[in-house]
C-alpha positions as CSV (number, residue, x, y, z in Angstrom):
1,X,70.6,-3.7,6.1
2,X,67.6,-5.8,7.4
3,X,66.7,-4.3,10.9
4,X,67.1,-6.4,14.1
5,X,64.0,-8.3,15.9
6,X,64.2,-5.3,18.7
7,X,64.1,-2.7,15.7
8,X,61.0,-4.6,14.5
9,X,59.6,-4.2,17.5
10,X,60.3,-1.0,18.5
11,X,59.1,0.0,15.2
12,X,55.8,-1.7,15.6
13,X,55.4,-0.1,19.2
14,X,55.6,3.8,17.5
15,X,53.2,2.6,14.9
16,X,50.5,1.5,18.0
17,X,51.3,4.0,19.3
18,X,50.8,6.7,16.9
19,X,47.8,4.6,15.2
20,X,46.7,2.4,17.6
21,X,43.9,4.8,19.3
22,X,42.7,5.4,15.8
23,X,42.6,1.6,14.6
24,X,41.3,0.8,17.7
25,X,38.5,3.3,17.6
26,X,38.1,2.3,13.6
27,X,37.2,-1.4,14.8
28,X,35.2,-0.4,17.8
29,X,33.0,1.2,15.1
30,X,32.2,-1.2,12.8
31,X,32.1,-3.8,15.5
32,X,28.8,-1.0,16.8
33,X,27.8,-1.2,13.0
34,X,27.5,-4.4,12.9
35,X,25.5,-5.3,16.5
36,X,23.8,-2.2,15.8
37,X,22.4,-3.5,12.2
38,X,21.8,-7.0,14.1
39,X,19.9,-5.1,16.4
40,X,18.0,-3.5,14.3
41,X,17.3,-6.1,12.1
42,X,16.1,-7.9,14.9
43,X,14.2,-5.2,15.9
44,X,12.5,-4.7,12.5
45,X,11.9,-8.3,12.8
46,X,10.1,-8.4,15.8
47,X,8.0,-5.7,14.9
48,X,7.1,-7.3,12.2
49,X,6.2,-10.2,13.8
50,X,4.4,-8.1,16.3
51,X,2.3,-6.3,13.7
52,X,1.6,-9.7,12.0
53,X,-0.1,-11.2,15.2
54,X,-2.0,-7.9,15.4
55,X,-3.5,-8.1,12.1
56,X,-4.4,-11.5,12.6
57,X,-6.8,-10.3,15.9
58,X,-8.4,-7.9,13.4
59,X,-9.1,-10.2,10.8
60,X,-9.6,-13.9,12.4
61,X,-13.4,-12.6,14.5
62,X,-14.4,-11.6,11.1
63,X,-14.0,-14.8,9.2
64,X,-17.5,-16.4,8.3
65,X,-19.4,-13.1,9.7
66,X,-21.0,-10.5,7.3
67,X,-19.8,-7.1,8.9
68,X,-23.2,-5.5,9.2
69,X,-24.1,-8.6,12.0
70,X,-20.9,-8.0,14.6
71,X,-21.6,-6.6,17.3
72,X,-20.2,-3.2,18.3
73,X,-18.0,-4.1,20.5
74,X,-16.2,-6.3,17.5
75,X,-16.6,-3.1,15.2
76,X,-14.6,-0.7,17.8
77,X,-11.8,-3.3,19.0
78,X,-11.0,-3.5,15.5
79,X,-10.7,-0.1,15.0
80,X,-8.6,0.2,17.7
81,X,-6.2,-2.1,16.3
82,X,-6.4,-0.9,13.1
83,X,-5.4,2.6,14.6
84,X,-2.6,0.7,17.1
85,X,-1.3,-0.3,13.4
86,X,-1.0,3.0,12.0
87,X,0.2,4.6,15.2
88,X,3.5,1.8,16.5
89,X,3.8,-0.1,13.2
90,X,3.6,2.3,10.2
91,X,6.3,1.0,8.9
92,X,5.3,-2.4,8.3
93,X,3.1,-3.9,5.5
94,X,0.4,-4.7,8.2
95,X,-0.2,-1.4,8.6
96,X,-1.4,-0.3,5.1
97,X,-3.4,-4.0,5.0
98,X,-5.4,-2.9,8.4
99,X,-6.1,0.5,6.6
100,X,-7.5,-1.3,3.4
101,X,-9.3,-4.0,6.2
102,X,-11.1,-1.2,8.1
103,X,-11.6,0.8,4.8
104,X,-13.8,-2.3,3.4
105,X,-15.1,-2.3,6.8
106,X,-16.4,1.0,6.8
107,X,-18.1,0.9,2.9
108,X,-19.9,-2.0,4.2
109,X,-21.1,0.3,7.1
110,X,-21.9,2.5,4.7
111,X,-19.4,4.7,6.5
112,X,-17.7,6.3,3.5
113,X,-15.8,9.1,4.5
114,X,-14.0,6.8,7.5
115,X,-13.1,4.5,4.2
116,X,-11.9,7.6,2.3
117,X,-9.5,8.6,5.5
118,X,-8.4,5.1,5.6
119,X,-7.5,5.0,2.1
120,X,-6.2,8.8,2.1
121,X,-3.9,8.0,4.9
122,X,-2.4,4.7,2.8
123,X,-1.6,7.7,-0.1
124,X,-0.1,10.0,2.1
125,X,2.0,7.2,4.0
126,X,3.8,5.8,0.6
127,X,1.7,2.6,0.4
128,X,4.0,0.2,-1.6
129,X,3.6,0.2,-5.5
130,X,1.8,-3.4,-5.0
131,X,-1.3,-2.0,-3.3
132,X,-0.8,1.6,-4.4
133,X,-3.5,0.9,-7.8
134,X,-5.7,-1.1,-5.6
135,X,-6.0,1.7,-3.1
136,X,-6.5,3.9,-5.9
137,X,-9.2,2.8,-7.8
138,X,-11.1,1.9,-4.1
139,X,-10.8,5.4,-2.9
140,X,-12.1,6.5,-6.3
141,X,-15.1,4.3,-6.0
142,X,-15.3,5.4,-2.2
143,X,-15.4,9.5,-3.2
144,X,-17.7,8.6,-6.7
145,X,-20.1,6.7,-4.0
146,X,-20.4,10.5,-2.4
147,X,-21.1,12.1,-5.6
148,X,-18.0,14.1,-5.4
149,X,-17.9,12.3,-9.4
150,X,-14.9,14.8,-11.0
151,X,-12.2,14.3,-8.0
152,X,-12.8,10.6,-8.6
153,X,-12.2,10.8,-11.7
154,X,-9.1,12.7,-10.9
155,X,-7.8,9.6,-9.1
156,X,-7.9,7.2,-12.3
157,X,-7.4,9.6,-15.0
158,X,-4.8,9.1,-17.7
159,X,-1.5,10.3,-15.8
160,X,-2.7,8.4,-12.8
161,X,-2.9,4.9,-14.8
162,X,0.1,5.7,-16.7
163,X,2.2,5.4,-13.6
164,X,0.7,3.4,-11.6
165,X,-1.3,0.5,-13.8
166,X,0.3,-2.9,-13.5
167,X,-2.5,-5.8,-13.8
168,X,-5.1,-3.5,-13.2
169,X,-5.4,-1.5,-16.4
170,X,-8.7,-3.1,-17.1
171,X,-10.7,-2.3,-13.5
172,X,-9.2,1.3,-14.2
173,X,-10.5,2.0,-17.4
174,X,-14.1,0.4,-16.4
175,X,-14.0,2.8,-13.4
176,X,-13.0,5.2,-16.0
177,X,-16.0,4.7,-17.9
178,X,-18.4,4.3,-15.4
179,X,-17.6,7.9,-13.9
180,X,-17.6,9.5,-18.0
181,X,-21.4,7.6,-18.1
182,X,-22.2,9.1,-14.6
183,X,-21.4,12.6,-15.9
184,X,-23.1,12.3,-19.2
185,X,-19.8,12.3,-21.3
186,X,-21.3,9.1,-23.1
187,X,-18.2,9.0,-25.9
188,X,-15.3,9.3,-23.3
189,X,-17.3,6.5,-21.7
190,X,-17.2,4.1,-24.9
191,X,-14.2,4.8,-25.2
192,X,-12.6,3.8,-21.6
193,X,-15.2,0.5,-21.6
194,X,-13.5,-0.4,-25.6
195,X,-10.0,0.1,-23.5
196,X,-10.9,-2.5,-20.2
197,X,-12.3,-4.9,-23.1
198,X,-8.6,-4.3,-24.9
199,X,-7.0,-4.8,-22.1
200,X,-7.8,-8.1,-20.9
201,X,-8.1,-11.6,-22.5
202,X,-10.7,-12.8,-24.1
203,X,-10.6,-15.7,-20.9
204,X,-10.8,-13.0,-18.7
205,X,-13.8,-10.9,-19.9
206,X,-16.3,-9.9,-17.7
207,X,-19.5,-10.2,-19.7
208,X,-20.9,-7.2,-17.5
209,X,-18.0,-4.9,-19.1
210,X,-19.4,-6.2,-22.4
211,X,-23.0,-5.4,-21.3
212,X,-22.0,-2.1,-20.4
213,X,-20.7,-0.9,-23.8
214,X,-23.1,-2.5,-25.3
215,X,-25.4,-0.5,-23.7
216,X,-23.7,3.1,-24.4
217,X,-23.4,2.1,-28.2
218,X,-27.0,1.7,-28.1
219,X,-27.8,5.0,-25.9
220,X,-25.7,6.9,-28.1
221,X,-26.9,5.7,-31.5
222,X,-30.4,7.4,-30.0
């Protein structure tokens, strides 16, 4: 028997009211889950923009100027915002690219072991897999520069370029061999400069890389 309109009724009132808290609670919740994601999204967003505009005040006195003519007062704002960065925004892009910024900064100060932290702290942050072979093979060049010639190594040997070479194979190996040359291992060294050759087009050849294996042949033919 089909129940009356007050049945109906009445029957919707126990189900409120045994329910209705819950469901009511249940949509309170995702309503928060969705202003909360807007806000945060928003949030993200302005932090990204703020980062941005930050960047851009490190970058923008620099443009035209060779490094080693600022003045020092241009030298230390930028490392303060470099640092402001790391420190409020270390979650944003801008962050790792004011760490690479100040790192260059510092080699052409002949600063290397501020470049090295720079570059160290881009490692030990979880720098995105874009930059991650660039910062590599920087901070290899940055340690080699202070003789310390094995640990860079380290940094580009074969595990490190197997999981982390995208475009770059052929800077890696060069790097590769350079450090092999430095330390008198003249064959490894052939071998990583016939590997940068290999991996690049024949458009793309740096005729130093050439110069340089041409060279080793020669030295160990001697």
């Amino acid at each position: 028997m089909a129940e009356t309109d007050e049945e109906q009724i009445e029957a919707i009132k126990i189900w409120w009211a045994e329910n209705g808290k819950s469901l009511l609670l249940t949509l309170v919740l995702a309503i928060g889950a969705v202003f909360g994601y807007r806000a945060w999204e928003n949030q993200a967003l302005e932090d990204a923009e703020t980062a941005s505009s930050l960047y851009e005040s490190m970058t923008v006195p620099m443009v035209g100027e060779q490094i080693i003519d600022l003045s020092a007062e241009i030298i230390e704002s930028t490392r303060s915002v470099g640092n402001q960065l790391k420190i409020d925004h270390s979650e944003t892009t801008y962050a790792f690219l004011g760490a690479l910024y100040m790192a260059k900064i510092s080699v052409e100060m002949n600063d290397l072991e501020s470049a090295e932290t720079e570059l160290q702290w881009m490692l030990d942050n979880d720098v995105e897999d874009t930059l991650k072979p660039i910062v590599l093979i920087r901070l290899a060049y940055v340690i080699a520069a202070q003789g310390k010639l094995e640990e860079a190594l380290s940094l580009v040997s074969e595990d490190q370029i197997e999981r982390n070479v995208k475009a770059h194979s052929s800077s890696w190996y060069e790097l590769q061999g350079d450090l092999y040359y430095q330390l008198g291992k003249m064959e490894k060294a052939r071998k990583a400069y016939q590997r940068a050759i290999d991996s690049v087009s024949e458009e793309r050849l740096d005729r130093t890389l050439l110069a340089k294996l041409e060279d080793i042949t020669y030295v160990s033919a001697e």
